[in-house]
C-alpha positions as CSV (number, residue, x, y, z in Angstrom):
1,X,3.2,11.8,-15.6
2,X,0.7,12.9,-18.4
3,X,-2.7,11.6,-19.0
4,X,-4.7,12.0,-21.7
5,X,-8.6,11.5,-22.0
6,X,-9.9,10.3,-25.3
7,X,-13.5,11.0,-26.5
8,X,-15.4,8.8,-29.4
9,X,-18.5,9.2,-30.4
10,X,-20.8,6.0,-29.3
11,X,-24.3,4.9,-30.5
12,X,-24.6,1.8,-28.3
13,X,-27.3,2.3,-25.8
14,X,-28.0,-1.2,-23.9
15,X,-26.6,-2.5,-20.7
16,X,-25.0,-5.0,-22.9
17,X,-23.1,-2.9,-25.3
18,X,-22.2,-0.7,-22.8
19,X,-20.7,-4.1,-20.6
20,X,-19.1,-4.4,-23.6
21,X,-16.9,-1.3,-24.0
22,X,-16.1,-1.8,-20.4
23,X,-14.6,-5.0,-21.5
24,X,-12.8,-3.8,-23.8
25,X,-11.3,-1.2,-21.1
26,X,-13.2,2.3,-22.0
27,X,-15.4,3.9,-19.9
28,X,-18.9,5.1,-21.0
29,X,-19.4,8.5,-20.6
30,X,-21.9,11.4,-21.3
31,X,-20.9,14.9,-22.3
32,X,-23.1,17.6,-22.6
33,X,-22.8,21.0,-24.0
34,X,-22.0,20.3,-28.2
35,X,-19.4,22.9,-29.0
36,X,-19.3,24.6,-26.1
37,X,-15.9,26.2,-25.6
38,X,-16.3,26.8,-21.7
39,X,-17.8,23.1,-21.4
40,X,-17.2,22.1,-17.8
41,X,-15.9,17.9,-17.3
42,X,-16.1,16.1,-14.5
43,X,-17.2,12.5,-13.3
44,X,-19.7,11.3,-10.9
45,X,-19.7,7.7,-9.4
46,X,-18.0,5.6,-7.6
47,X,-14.8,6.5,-9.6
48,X,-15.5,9.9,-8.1
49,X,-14.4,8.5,-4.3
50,X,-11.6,6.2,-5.4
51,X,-8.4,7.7,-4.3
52,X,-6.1,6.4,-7.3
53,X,-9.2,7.9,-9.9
54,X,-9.0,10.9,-8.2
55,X,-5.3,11.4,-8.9
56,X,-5.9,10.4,-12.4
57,X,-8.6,13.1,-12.7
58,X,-6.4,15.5,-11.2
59,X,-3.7,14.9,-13.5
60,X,-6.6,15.3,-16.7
61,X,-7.7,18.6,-15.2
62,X,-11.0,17.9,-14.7
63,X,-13.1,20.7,-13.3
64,X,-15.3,18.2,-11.1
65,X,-16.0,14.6,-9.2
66,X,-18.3,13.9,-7.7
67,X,-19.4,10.6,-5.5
68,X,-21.6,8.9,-2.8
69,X,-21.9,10.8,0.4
70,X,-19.8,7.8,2.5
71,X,-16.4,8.2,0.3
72,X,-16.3,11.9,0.6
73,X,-13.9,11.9,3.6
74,X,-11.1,9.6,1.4
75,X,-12.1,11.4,-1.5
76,X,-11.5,14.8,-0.1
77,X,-7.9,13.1,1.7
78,X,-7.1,11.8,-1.7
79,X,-7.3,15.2,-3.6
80,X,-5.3,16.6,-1.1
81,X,-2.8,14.5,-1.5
82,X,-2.6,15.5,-4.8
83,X,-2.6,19.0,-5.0
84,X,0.4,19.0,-2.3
């Protein structure tokens, strides 16, 4: 399976807007580093615990997640069963 992660260029800035793209089924992000050629990706959250996100991100080749200290252990479980 092959996932891709697509990356637009967004000016909306309110809770609203952004409630609205989530509608719509993307997923406000923030990256940082312009053209960077080494730029790091990752995602922090509570998509960072949640086991079927975390086989999504594994299949994108992110270099990070990260999430709330309580879903660690099933996040931790999760990537493991990933990289088996």
């Amino acid at each position: 399976m092959t996932n891709s992660l697509k990356a637009i260029r967004r000016e909306t800035k309110t809770a609203g807007q952004l409630k609205a793209l989530r509608t719509k089924g993307l997923i406000p992000a923030v990256l940082y580093g312009g053209k960077n050629p080494n730029l790091k990706i990752g995602i922090c959250g509570e998509h960072g615990g949640d086991p079927k996100s975390i086989e999504f991100f594994n299949d994108a080749k992110l270099d990070y997640v990260s999430c709330s200290p309580f879903r660690v252990p099933i996040a931790r479980l999760a990537a493991a069963h990933c990289n088996k």
